[in-house]
N, C-alpha and C positions, 0 to 999 in steps of 0.2 A: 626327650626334649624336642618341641616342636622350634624349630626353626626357619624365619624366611627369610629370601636372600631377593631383594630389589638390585636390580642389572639393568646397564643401560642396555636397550632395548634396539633389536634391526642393529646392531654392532658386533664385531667379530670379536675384540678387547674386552667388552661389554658379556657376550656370552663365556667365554674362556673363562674371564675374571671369576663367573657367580660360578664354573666348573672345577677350578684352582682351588678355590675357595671353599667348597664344600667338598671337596678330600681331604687340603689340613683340618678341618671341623672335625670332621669322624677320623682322622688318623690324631690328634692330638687333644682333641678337646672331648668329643662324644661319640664312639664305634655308632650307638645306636638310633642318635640324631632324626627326626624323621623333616624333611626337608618339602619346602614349599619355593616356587619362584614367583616372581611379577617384576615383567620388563616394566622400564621407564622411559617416559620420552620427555627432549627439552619442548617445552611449546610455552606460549605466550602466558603472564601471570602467575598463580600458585602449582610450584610442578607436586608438592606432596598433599596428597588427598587425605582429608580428617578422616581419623581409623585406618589408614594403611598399614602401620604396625600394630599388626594382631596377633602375636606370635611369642612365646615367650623368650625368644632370643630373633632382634630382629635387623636386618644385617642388610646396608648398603655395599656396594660395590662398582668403583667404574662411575660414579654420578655424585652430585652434587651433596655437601653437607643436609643434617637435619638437625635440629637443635632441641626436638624432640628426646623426651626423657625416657621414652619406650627404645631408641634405638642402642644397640649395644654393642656393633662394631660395624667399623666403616674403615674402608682403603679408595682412595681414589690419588688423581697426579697430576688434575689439569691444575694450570694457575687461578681458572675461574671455578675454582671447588666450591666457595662460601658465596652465599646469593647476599648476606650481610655482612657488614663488620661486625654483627651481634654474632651472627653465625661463629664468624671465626673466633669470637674473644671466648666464646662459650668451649668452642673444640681446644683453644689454648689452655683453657682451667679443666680441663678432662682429665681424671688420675685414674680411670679405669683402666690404663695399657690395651685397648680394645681397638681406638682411633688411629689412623694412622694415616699421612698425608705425605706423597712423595713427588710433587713437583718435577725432580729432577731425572725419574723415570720416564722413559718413550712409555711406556705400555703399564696400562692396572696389574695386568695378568703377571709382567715381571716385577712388579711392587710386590704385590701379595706374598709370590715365591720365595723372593729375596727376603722379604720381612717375617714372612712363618717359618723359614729355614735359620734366620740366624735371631730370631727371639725366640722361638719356640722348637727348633729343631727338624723340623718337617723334613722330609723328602722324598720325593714323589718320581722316581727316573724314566716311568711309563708316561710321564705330560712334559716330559722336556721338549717335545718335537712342539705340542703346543705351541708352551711359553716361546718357544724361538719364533711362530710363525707370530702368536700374537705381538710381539715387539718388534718385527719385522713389519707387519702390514698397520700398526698402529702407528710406528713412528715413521713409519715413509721410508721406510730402510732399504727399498727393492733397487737388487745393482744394478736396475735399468729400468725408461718408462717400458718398453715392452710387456717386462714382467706384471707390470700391476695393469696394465690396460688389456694385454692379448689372453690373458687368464690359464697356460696351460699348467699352471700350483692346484692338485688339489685345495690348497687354504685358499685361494685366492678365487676359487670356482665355489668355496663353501663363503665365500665374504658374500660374494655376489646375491645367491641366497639367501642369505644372513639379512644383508638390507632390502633384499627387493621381496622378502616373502609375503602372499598375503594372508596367508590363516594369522590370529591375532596373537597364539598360543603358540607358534613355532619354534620359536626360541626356547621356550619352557622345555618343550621335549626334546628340545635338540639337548639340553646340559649334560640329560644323563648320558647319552650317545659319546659324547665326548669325554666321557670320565672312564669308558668302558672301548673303546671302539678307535683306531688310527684314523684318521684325517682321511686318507685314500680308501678305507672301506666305509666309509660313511658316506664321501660322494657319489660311491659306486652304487649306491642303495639306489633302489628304481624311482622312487619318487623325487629324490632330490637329485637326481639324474635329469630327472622330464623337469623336475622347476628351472635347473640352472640353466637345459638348454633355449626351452621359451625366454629366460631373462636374458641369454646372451645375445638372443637374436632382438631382442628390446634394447641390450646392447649397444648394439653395430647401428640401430637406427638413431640411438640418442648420439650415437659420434657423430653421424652426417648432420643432425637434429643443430648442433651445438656448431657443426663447421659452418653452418649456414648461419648462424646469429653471432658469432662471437667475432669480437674488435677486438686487434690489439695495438695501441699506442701505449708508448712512451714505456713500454714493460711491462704493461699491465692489461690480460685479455680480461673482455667482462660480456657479458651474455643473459640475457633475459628468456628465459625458457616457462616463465610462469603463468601463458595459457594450453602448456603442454601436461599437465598431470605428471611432469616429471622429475620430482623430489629426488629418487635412488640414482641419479646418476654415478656415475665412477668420478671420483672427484681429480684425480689427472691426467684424465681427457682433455681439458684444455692445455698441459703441456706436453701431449701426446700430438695434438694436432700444431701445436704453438711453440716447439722448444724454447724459440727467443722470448718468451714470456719468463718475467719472473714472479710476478703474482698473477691470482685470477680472484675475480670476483664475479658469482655467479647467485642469478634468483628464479626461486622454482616454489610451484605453490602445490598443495595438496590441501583433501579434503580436513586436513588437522591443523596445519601452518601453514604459513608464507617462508621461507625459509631464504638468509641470506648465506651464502657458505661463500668465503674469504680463505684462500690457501696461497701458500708460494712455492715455488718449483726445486723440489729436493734434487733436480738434477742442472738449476741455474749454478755458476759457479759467482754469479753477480751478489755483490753487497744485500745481506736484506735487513735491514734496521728496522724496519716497520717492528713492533709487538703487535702482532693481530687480535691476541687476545685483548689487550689493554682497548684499541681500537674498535671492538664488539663490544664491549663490556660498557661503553658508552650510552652503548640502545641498545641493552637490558641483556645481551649477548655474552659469549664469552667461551672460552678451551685453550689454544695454546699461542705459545709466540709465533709459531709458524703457520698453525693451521686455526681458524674460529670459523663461529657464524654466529646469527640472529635468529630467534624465533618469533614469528611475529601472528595476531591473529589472521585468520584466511580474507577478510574483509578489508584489513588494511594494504593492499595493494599502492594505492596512490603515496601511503609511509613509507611502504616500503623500496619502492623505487626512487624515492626522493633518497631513503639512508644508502640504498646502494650506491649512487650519483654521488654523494660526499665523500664514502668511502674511495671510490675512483677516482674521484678528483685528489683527495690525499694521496692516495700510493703514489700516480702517476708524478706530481707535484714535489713527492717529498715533506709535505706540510705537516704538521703537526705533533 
């Protein structure tokens, strides 16, 4: 059986996920399975490409519904999973048992788990260090900012990597490593050794980067980084530098997108009402109640600084 498994792409939940996922496949479905990958990225307009599923079993994970008649199993958990309400009324009339939608999961990678262990029986005790880190660094679980900004976690030194890599194909080869290999002998490898220490020293400069530009009034820092080329940021840098913040909103451009990333501070103990997701989801956006963003084309600069400004003015406001 060939099968491929589409993963959100440059993400840590996102690799885990399409790795989880293709060990229940050949421990309960097919030993012999021969397995293809292709990351996903959110970007402005149509995110599935005509003919992506080419494969006779072909398998989202971690990204956005397809209503497409070639796909045949899918797990994802953000609230902005379906790009339509066509999307969704279609996944609602699905009687294949193949679809599966967990919202109320921090992490894909613990969806999957949970869902092929108690439908299908799965169990896998060699990727539980995994799944702990992927739900861990997915839902913002780290018992402190230290943890996810100063980076001494193996997982958390392989994130950094994960997003900032630039061969196009990294992630692909990373899957099997991670079906075969612990977390601490995978970052030990020389090469991902020499990436992570170039990106942390890109790092330390994007902290100073963001100290210099980022406001914060009335709870909410916000920062415009988008003639920097720097999209990969660490995204709780701002309340690494900001504790008293309880949201941020940040925009960053690259050669693919404009990108707005909207988060709030898993270590505020302040009220957070906002839904960020519902709030992106506005301008064409969308992921969770706590954490979203927008993808916008690289040209709309002038949109997108105007949607970040509304955005700011709501959090700080309270409005909406």
């Amino acid at each position: 059986m060939a099968v491929l498994v589409c993963f959100h792409d440059r993400c840590f939940d996102g690799v885990c996920s399409a790795a989880v996922f293709t060990r229940f496949y050949r421990q309960c479905v097919d030993a012999k399975a021969e397995f293809r990958y292709r990351g996903l990225m959110h970007r402005a307009g149509q995110l599935f490409d005509e003919g992506l599923f080419d494969a006779e079993e072909n398998v989202i994970v971690d990204f956005k519904y397809s209503s497409s008649d070639h796909l045949t199993w899918w797990f994802d958990h953000h609230q902005s999973a379906f790009l339509t309400e066509a999307d969704a009324e279609h996944f609602r009339r699905d009687r294949s048992g193949k679809k599966f939608y967990g919202p109320d999961f921090r992490s894909c990678t613990k969806f999957i788990a949970h869902t092929a262990s108690t439908r299908f029986g799965f169990r896998a005790p060699d990727l539980e260090d995994l799944v702990h880190w992927a739900d861990l660094i997915d839902g913002a679980q780290y018992p402190d900012i230290r943890t996810a900004v100063e980076m001494h976690e193996p997982a958390t030194q392989l994130t950094l990597v994960i997003e900032g890599a630039g061969e196009a194909d990294f992630c692909v080869r990373l899957i099997p490593e991670l079906l075969s290999r612990p977390l601490k002998e995978i970052v030990a490898r020389a090469h991902i050794r020499k990436a992570f220490e170039d990106l942390y020293s890109q790092h330390l400069r994007s902290i100073e980067l963001i100290r210099g530009r980022a406001e914060l009034h009335d709870g909410v820092v916000f920062f415009d980084v988008a003639d920097q080329n720097l999209e990969g940021f660490n995204k709780f840098i701002p309340y690494y530098l900001f504790p008293g913040a309880v949201y941020s909103v940040g925009l960053s451009r690259s050669q693919e997108r404009i990108k707005i990333a909207v988060g709030s501070n898993p270590w505020s103990s302040a009220p957070k009402t906002a839904n960020l997701a519902s709030i992106c989801e506005r301008y064409g956006g969308g992921g969770h109640a706590k954490v979203a963003a927008i993808s916008l084309l690289p040209t709309e600069l002038e949109r997108a600084r105007s949607v970040a400004a509304q955005i700011v003015h709501e959090l700080r406001t309270g409005s909406g």
